[in-house]
N, CA, C and O atoms as CSV, one atom per row, in Angstrom:
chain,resi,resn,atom,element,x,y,z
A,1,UNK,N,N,0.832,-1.173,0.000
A,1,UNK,CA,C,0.000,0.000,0.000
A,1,UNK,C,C,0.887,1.251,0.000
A,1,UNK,O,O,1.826,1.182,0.793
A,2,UNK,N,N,0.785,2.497,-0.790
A,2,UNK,CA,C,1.244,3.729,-0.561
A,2,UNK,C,C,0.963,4.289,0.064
A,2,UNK,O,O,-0.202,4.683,0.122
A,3,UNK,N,N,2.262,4.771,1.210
A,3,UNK,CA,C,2.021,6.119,1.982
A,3,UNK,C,C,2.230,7.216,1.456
A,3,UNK,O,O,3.093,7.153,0.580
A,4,UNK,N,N,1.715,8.408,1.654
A,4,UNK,CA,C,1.874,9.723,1.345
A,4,UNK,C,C,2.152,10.213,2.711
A,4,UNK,O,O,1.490,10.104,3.743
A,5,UNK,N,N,3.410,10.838,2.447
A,5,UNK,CA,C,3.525,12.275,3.607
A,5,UNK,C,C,4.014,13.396,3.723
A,5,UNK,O,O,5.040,13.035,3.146
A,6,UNK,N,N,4.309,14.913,4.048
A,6,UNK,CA,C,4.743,15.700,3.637
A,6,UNK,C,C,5.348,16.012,4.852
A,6,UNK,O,O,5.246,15.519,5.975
A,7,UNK,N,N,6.283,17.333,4.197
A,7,UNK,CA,C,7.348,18.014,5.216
A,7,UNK,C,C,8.225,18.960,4.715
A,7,UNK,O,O,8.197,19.124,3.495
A,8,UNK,N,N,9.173,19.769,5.520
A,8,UNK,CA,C,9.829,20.670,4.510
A,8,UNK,C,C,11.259,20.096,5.066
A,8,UNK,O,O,11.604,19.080,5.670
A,9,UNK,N,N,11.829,21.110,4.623
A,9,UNK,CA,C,13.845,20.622,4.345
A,9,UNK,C,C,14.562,22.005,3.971
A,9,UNK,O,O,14.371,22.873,3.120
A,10,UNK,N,N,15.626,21.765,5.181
A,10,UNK,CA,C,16.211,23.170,4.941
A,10,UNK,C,C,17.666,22.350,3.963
A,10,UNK,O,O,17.988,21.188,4.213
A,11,UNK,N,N,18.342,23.129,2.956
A,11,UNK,CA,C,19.288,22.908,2.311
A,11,UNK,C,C,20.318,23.925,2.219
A,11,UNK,O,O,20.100,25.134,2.297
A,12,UNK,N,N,21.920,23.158,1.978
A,12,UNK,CA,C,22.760,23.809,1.776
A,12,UNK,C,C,23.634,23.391,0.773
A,12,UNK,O,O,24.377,22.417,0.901
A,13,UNK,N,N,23.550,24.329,-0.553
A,13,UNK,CA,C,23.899,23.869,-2.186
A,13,UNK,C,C,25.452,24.425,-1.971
A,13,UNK,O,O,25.340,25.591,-1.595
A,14,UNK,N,N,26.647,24.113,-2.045
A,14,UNK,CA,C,27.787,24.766,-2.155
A,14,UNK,C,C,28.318,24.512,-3.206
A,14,UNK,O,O,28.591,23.314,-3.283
A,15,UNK,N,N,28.670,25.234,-4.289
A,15,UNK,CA,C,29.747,24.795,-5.197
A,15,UNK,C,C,30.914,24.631,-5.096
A,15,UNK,O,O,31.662,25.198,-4.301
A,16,UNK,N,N,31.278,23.572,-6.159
A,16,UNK,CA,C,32.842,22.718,-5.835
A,16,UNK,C,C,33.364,22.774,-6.691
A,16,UNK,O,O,32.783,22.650,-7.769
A,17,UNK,N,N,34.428,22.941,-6.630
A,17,UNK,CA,C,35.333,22.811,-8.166
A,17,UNK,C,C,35.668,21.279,-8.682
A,17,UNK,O,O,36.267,20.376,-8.100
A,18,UNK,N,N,35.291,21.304,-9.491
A,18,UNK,CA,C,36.090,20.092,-10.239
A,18,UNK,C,C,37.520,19.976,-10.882
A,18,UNK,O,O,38.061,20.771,-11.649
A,19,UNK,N,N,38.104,18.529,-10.270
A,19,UNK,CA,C,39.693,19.102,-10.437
A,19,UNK,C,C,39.947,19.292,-11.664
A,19,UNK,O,O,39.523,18.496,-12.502
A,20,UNK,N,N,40.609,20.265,-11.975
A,20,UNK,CA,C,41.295,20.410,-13.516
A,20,UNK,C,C,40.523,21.502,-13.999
A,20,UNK,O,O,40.691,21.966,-15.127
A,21,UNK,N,N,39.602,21.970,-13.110
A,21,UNK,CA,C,38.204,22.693,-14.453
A,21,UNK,C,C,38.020,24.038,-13.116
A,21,UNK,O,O,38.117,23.620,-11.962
A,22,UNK,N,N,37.824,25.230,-13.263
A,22,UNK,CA,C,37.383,26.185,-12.458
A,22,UNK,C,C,35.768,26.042,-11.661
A,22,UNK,O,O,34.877,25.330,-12.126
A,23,UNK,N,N,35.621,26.875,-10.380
A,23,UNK,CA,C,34.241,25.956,-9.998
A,23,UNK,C,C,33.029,26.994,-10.652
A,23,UNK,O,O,31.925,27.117,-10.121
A,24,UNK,N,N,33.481,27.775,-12.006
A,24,UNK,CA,C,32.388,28.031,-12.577
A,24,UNK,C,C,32.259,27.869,-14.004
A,24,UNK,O,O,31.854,28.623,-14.889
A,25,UNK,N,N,32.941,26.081,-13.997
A,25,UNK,CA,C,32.916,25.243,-15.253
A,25,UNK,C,C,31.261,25.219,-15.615
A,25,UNK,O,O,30.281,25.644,-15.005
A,26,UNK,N,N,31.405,24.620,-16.716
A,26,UNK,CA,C,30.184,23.707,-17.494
A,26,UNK,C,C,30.085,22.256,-17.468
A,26,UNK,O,O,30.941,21.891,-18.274
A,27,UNK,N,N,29.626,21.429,-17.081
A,27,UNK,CA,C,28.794,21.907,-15.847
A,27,UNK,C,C,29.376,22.043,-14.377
A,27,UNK,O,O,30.229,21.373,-13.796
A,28,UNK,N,N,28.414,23.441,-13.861
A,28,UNK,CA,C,28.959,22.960,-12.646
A,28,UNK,C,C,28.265,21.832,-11.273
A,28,UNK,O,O,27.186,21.332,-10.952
A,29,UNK,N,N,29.761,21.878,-10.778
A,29,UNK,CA,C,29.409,20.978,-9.920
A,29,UNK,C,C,29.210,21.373,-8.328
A,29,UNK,O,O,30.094,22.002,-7.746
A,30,UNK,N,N,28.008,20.970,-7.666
A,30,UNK,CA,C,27.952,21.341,-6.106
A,30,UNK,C,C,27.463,20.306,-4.705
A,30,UNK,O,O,26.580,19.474,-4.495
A,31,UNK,N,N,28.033,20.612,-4.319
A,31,UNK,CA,C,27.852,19.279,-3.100
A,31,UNK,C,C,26.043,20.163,-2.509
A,31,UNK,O,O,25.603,21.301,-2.674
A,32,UNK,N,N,25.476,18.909,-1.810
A,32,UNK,CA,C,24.105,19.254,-1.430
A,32,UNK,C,C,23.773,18.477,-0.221
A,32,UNK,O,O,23.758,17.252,-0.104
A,33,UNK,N,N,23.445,19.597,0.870
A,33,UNK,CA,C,23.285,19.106,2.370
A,33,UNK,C,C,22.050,19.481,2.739
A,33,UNK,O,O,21.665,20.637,2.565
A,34,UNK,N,N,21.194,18.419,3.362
A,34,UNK,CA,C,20.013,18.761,3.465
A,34,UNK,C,C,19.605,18.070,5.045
A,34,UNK,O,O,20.066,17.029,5.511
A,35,UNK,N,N,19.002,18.628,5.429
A,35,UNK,CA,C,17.796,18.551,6.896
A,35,UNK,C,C,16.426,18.009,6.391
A,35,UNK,O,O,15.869,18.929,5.792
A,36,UNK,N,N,15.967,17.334,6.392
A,36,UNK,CA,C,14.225,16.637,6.420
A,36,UNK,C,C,13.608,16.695,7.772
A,36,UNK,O,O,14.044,16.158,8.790
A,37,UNK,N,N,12.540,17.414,7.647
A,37,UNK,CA,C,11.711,17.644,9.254
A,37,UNK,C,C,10.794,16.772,8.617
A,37,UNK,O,O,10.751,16.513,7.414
A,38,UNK,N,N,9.992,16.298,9.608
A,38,UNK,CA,C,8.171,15.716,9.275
A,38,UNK,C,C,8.630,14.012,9.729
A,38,UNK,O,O,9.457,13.569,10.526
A,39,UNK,N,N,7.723,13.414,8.865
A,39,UNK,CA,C,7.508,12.211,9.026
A,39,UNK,C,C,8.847,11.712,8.416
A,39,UNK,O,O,9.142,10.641,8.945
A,40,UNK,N,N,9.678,12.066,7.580
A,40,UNK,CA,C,10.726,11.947,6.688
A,40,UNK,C,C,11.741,12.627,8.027
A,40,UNK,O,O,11.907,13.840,7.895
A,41,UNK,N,N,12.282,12.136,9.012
A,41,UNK,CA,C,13.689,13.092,10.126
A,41,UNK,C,C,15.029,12.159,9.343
A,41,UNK,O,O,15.208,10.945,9.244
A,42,UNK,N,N,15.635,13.056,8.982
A,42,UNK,CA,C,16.555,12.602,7.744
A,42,UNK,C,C,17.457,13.226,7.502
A,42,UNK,O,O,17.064,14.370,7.731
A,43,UNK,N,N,18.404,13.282,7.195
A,43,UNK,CA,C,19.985,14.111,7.264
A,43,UNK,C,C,20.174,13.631,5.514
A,43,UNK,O,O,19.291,12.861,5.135
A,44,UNK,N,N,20.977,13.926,4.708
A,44,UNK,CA,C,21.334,13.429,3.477
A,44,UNK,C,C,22.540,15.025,3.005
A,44,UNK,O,O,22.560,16.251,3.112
A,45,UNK,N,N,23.433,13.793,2.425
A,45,UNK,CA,C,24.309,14.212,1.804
A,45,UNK,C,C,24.278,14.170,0.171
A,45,UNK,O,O,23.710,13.137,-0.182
A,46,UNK,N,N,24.642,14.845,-0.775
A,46,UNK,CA,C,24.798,14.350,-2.402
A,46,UNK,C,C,25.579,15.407,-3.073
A,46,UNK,O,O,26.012,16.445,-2.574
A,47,UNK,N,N,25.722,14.860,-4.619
A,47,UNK,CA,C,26.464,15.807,-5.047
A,47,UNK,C,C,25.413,16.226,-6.322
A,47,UNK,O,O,24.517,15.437,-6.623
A,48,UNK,N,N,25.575,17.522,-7.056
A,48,UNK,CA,C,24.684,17.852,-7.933
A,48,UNK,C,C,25.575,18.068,-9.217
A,48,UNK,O,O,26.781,18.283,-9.097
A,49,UNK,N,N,24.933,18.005,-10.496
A,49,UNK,CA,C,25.626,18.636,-11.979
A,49,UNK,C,C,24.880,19.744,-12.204
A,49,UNK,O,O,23.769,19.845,-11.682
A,50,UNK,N,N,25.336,20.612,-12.923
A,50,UNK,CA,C,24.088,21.593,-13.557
A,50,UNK,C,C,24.243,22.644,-14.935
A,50,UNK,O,O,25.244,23.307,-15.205
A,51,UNK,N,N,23.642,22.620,-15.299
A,51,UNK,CA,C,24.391,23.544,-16.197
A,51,UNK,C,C,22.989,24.799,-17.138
A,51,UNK,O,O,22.082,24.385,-17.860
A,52,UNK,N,N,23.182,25.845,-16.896
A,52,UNK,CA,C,22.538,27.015,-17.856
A,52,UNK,C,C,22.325,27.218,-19.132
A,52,UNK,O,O,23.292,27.252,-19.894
A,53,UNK,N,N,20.823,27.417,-19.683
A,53,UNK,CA,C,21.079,27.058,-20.772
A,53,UNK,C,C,21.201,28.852,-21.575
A,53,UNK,O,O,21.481,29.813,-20.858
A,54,UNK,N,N,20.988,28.991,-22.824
A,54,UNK,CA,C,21.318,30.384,-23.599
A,54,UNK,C,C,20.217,31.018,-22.797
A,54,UNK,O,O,20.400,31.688,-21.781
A,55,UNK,N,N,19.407,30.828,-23.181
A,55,UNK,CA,C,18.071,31.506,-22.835
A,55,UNK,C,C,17.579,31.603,-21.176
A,55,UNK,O,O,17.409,30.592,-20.495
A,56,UNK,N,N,17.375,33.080,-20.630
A,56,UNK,CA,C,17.295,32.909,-19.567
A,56,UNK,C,C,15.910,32.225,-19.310
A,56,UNK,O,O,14.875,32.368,-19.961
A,57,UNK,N,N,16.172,31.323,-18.031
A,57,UNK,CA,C,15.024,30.518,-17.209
A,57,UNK,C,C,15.341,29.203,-17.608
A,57,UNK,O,O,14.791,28.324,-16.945
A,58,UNK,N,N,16.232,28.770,-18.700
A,58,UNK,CA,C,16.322,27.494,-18.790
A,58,UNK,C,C,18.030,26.599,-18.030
A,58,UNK,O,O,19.199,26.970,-17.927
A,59,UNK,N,N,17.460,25.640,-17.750
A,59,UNK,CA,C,18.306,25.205,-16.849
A,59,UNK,C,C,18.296,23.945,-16.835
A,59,UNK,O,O,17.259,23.525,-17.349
A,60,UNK,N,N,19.220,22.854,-16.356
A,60,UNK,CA,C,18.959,21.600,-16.196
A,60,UNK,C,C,20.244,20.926,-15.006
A,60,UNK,O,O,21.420,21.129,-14.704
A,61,UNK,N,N,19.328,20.207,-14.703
A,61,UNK,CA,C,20.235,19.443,-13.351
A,61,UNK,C,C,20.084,17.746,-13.020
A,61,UNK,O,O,19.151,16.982,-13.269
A,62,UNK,N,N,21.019,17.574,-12.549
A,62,UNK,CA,C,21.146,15.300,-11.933
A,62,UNK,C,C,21.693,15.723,-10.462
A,62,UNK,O,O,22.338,16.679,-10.030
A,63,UNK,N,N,21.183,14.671,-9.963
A,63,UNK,CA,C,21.770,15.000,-8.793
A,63,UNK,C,C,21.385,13.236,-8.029
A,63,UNK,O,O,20.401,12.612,-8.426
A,64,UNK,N,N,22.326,12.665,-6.944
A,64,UNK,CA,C,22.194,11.811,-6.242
A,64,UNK,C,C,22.842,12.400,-4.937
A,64,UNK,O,O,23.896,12.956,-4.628
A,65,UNK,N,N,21.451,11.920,-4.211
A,65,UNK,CA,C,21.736,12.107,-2.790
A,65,UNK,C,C,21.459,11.195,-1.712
A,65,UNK,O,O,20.290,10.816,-1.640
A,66,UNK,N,N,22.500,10.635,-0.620
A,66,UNK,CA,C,22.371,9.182,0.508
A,66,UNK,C,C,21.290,10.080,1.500
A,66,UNK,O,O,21.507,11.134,2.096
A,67,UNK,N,N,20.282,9.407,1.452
A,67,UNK,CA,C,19.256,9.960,2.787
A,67,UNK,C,C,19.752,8.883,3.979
A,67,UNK,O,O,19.954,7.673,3.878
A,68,UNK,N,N,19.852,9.617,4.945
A,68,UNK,CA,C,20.104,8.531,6.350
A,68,UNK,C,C,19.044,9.036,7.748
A,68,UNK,O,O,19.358,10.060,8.355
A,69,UNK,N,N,18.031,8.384,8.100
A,69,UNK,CA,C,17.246,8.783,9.600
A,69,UNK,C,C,16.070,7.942,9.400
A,69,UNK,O,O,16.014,6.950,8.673
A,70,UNK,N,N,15.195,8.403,10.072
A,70,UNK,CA,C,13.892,7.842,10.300
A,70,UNK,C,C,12.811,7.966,9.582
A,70,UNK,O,O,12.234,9.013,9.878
A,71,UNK,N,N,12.143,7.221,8.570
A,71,UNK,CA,C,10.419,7.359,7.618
A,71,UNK,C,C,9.673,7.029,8.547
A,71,UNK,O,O,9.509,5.827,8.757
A,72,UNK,N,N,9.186,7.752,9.149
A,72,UNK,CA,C,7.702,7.128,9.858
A,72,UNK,C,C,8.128,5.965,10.867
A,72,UNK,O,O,7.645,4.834,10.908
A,73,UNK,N,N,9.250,6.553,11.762
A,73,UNK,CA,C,9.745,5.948,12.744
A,73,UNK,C,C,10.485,4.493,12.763
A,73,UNK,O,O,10.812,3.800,13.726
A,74,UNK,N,N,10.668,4.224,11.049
A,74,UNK,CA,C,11.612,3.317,10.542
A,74,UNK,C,C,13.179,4.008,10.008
A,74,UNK,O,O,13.457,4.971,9.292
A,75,UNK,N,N,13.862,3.165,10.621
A,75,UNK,CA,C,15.116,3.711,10.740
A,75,UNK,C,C,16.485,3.149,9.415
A,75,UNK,O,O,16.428,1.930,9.250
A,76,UNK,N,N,17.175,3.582,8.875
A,76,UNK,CA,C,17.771,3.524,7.897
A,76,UNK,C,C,18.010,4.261,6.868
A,76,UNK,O,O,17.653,5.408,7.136
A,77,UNK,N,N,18.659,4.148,5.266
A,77,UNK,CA,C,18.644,4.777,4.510
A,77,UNK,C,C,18.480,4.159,3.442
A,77,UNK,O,O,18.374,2.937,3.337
A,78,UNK,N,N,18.434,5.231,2.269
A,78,UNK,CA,C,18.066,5.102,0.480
A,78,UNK,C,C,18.577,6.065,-0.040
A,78,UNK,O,O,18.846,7.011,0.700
A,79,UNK,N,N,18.890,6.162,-1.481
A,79,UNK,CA,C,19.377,7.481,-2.303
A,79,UNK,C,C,18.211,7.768,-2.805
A,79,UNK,O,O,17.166,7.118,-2.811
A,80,UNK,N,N,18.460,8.756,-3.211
A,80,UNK,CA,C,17.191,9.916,-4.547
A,80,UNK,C,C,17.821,9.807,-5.082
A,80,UNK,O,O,18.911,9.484,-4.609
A,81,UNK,N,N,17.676,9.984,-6.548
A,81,UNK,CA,C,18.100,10.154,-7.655
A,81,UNK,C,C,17.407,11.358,-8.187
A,81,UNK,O,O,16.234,11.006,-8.307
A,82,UNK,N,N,17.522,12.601,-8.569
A,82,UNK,CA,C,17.282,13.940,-9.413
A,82,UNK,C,C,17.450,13.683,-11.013
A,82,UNK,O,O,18.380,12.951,-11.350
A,83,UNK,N,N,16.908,14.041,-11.662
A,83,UNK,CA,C,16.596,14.822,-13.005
A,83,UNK,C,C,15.604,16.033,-13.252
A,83,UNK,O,O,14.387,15.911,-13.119
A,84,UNK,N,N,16.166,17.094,-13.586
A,84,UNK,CA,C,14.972,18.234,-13.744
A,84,UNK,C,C,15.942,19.169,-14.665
A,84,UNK,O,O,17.141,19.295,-14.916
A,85,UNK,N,N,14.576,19.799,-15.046
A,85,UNK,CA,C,14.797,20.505,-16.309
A,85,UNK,C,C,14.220,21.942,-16.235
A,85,UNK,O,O,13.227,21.926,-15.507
A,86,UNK,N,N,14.559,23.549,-16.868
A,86,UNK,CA,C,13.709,24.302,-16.579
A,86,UNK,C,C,13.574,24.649,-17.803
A,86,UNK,O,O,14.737,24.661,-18.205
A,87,UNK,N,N,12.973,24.912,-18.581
A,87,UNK,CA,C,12.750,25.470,-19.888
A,87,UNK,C,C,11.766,26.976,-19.843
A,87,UNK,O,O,10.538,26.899,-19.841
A,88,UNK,N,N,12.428,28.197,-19.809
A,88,UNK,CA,C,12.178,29.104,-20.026
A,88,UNK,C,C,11.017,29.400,-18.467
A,88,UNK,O,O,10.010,30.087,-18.298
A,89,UNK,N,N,11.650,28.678,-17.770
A,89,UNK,CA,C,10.668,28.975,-16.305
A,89,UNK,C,C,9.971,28.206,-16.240
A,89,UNK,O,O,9.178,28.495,-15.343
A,90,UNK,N,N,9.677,27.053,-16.795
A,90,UNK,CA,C,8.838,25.731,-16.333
A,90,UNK,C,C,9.603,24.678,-16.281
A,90,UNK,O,O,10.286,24.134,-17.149
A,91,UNK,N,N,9.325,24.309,-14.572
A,91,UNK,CA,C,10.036,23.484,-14.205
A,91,UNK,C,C,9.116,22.076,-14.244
A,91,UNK,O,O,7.916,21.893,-14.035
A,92,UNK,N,N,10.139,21.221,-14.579
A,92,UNK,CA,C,9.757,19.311,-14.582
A,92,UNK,C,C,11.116,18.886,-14.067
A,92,UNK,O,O,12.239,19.213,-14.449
A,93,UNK,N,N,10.674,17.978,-12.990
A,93,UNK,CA,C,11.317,17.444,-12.084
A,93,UNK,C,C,10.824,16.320,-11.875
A,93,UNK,O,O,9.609,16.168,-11.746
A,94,UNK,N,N,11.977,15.010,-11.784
A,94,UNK,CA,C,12.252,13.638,-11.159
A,94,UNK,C,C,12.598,13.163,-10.426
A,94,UNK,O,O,13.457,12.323,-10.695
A,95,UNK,N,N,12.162,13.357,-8.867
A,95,UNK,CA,C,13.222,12.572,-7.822
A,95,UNK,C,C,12.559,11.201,-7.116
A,95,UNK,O,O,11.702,11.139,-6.234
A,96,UNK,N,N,13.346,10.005,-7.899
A,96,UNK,CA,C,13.075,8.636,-7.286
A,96,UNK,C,C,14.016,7.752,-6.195
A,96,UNK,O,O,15.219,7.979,-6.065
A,97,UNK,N,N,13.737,7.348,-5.897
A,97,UNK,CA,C,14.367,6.280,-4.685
A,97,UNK,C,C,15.117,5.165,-5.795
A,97,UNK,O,O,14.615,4.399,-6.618
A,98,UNK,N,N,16.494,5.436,-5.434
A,98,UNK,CA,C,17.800,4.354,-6.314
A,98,UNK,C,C,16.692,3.098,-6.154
A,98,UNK,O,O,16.159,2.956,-5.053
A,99,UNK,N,N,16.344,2.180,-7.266
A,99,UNK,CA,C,15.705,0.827,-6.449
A,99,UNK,C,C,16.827,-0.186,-5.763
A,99,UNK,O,O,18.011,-0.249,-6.095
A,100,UNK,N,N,16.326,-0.782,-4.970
A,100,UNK,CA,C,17.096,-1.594,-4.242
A,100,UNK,C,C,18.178,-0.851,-3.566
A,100,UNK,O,O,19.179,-1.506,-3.274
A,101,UNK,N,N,18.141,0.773,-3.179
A,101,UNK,CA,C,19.347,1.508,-2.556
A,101,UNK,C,C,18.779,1.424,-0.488
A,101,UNK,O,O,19.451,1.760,0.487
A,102,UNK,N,N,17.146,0.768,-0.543
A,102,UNK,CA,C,16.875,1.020,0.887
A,102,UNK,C,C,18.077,0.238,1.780
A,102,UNK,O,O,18.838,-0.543,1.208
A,103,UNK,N,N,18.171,0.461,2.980
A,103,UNK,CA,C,19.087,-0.424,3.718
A,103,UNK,C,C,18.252,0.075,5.432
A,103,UNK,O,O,17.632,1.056,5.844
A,104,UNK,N,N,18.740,-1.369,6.050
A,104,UNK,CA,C,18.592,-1.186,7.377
A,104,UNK,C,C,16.641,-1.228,7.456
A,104,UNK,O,O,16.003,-1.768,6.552
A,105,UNK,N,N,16.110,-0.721,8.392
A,105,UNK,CA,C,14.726,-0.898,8.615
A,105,UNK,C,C,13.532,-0.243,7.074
A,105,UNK,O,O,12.376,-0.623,6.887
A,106,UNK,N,N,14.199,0.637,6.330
A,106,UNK,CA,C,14.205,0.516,5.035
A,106,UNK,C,C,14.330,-0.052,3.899
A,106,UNK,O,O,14.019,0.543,2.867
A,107,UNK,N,N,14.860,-1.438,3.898
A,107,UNK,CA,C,15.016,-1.761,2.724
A,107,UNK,C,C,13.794,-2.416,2.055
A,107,UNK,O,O,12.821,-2.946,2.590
A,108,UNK,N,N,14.095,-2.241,0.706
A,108,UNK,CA,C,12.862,-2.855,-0.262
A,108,UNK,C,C,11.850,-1.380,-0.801
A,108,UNK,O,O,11.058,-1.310,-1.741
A,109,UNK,N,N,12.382,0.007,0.511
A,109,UNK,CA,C,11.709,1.157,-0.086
A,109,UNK,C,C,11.745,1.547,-1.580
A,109,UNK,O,O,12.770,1.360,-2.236
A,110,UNK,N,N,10.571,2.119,-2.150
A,110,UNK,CA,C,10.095,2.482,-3.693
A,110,UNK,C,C,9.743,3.523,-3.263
A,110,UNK,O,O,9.345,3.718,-2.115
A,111,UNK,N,N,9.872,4.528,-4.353
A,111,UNK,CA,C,8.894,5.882,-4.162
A,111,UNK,C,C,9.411,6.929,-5.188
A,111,UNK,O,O,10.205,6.866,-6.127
A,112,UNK,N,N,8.498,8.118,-4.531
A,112,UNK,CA,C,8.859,9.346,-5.747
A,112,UNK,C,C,8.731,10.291,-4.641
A,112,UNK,O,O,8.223,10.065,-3.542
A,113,UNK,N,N,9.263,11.402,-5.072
A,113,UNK,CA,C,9.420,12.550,-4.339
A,113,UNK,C,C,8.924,13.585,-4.610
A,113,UNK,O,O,9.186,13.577,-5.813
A,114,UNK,N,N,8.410,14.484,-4.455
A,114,UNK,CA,C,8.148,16.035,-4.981
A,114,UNK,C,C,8.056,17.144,-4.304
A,114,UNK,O,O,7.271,17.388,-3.388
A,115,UNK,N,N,8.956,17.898,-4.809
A,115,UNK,CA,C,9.636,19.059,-4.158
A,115,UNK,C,C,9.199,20.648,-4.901
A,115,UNK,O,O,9.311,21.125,-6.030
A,116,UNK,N,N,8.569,21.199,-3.382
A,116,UNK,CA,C,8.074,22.768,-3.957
A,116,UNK,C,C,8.560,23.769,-3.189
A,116,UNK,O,O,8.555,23.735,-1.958
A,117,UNK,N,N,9.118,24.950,-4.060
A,117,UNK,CA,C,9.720,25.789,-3.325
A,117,UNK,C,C,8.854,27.427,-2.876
A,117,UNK,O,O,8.955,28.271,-3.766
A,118,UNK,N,N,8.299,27.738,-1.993
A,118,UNK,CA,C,7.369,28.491,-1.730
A,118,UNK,C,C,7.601,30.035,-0.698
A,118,UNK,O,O,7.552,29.963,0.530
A,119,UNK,N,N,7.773,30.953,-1.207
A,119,UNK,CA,C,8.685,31.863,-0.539
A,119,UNK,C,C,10.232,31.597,0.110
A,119,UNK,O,O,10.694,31.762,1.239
A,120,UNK,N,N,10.852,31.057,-1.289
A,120,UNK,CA,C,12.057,30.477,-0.434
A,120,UNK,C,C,11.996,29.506,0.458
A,120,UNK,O,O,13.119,29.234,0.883
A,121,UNK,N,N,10.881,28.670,1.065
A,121,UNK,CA,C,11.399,27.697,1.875
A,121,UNK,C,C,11.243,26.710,1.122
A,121,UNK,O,O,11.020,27.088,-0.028
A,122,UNK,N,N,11.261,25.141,1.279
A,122,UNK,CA,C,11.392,24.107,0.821
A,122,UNK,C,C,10.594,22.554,1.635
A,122,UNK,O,O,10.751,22.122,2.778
A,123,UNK,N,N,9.784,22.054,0.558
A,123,UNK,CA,C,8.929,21.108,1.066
A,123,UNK,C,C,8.808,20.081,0.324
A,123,UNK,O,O,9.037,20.147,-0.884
A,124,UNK,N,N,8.456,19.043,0.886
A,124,UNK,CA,C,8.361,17.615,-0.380
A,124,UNK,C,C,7.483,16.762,0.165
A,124,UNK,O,O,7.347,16.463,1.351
A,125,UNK,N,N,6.852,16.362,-0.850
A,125,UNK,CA,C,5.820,15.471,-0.793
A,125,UNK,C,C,6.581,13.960,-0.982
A,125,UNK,O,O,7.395,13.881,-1.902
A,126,UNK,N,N,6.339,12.743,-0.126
A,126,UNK,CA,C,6.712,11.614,-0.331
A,126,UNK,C,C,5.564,10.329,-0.227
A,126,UNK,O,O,4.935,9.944,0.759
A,127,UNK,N,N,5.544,9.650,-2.139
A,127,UNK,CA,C,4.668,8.784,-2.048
A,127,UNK,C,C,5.724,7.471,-2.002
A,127,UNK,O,O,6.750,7.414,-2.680
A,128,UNK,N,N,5.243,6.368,-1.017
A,128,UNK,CA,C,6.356,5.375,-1.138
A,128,UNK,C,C,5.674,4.268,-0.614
A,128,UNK,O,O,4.659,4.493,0.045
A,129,UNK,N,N,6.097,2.949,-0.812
A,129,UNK,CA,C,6.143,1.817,-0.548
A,129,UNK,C,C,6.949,1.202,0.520
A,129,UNK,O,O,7.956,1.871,0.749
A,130,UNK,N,N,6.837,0.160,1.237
A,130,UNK,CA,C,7.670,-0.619,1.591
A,130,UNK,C,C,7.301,-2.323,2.073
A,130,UNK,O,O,6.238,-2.710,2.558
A,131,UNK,N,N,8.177,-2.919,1.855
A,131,UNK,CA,C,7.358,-4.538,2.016
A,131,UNK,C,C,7.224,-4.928,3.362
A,131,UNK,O,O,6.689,-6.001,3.644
């Protein structure tokens, strides 16, 4: 059966240089630290790609990130996986659960993620599975 639950997440995007390349290559690259409050109490680390396109508003990004804490008072971790795209200010976005990345009181987790950003703060919706 799917749970749904929501919550917000404070983040910290830093850019990194990549060796050999300045850290305001193509693409760039930035490490990504995040806090999960709610039903999701979760710490996660990842790294992001990204790169600008000609036209302002368009944009595109990948990103994998290790989630580690508690879903609904089950304890362990899983990665996200990111794909999103902005095309001239419309954003489409992908963030799924690596399959088979759950571990510990998590494993076997499935799901999708969705993330809205609303006066600057940050929130995500999580629909997911587990066996």
């Amino acid at each position: 059966m799917t749970q749904h639950i929501s919550g917000s997440f404070d983040v910290k995007i830093t850019p990194q240089a990549t060796p050999g390349k300045s850290a305001d290559a193509v693409p760039g690259r930035m490490s990504i630290d995040k806090q999960f409050h709610g039903e999701l109490d979760a710490h996660s680390l990842g790294e992001m790609l990204a790169a600008m396109g000609n036209v302002k508003g368009s944009a595109g990004y990948v990103a994998i990130e290790q989630v580690t804490g508690t879903l609904q008072g089950r304890s362990g971790s899983f990665v996200l996986q990111h794909s999103g795209t902005m095309t001239r200010g419309t954003p489409q976005l992908t963030v799924s659960v690596v399959p088979d990345s759950g571990a510990g009181e998590l494993t076997g987790l499935e799901g999708r993620m969705k993330i809205d950003i609303v006066d600057g703060k940050h929130f995500y919706e999580f629909d997911y599975t587990l066996p």
